[in-house]
N, C-alpha and C positions, 0 to 999 in steps of 0.2 A: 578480589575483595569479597571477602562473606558475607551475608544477611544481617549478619552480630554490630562486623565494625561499618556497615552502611550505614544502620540504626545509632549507633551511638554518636559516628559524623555529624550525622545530619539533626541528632541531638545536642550536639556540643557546638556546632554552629547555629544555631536554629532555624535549621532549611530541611522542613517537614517533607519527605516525599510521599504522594499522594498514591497511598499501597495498592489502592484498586487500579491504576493504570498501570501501575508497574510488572512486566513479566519476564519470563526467562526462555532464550531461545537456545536449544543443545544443536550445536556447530558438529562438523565429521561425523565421519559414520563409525567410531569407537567409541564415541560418548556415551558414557553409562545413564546419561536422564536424570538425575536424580531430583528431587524436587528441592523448594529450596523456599525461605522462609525469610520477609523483611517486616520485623516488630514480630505482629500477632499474626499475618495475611500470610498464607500459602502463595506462591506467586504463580498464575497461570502460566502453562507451557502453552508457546506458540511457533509455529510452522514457516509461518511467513511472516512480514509485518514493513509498515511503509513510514517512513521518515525522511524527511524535508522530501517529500514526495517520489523518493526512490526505492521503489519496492526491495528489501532483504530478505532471501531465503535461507532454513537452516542447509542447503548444500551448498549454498553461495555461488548458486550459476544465474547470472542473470538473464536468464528463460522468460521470468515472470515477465521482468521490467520491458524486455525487448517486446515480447506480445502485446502486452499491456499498453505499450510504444504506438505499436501497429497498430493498434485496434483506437485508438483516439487518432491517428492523424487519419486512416481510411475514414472514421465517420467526418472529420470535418473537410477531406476531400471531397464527399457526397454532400455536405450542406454547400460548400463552394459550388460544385457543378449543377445542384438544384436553382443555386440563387443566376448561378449563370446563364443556365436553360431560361428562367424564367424575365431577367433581363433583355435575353436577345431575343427571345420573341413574345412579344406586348400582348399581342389576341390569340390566345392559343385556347381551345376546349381540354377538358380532363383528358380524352382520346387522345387528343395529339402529346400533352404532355408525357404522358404514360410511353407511347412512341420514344421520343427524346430521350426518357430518361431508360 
């Protein structure tokens, strides 16, 4: 669907879409780029981009999403085993803690 018949849709239903969030991601590696235009708004080209909190790349390997994966459950593995160090032992000094952790 074009720029043209998006605009006129979304004119003829009256479901405005809000030009400045709207952009355009070129998919495979033969895509020519071209840029692309909804109303009056040039549409930003983007790279990457995160919807219902699933990171999309334009090569479509989910690389991003899986790192992006790891790297939140490691940090909240280290908030569990801080809260846990510091439950199982009640008196401890910064030294010993540092120790532990």
């Amino acid at each position: 669907m074009t720029g043209k018949l998006c605009s006129r849709w979304s004119e003829e239903w009256f479901l405005k879409f809000n030009e400045e969030k709207c952009k355009v991601m070129h998919v495979g590696r033969n895509n020519p780029g071209y840029s692309y235009r909804l109303g009056t708004t040039e549409l930003v080209t983007t790279q990457e981009e995160k919807d219902l909190g699933i990171f999309i790349t334009n090569n479509l390997k989910p690389t991003l999403q899986v790192s992006k994966a790891a790297a939140k459950a490691n940090s909240m593995s280290m908030v569990v085993l801080v809260g846990l160090i510091r439950k199982t032992f009640i008196c401890m000094d910064g030294e010993m803690f540092l120790t532990l952790y």
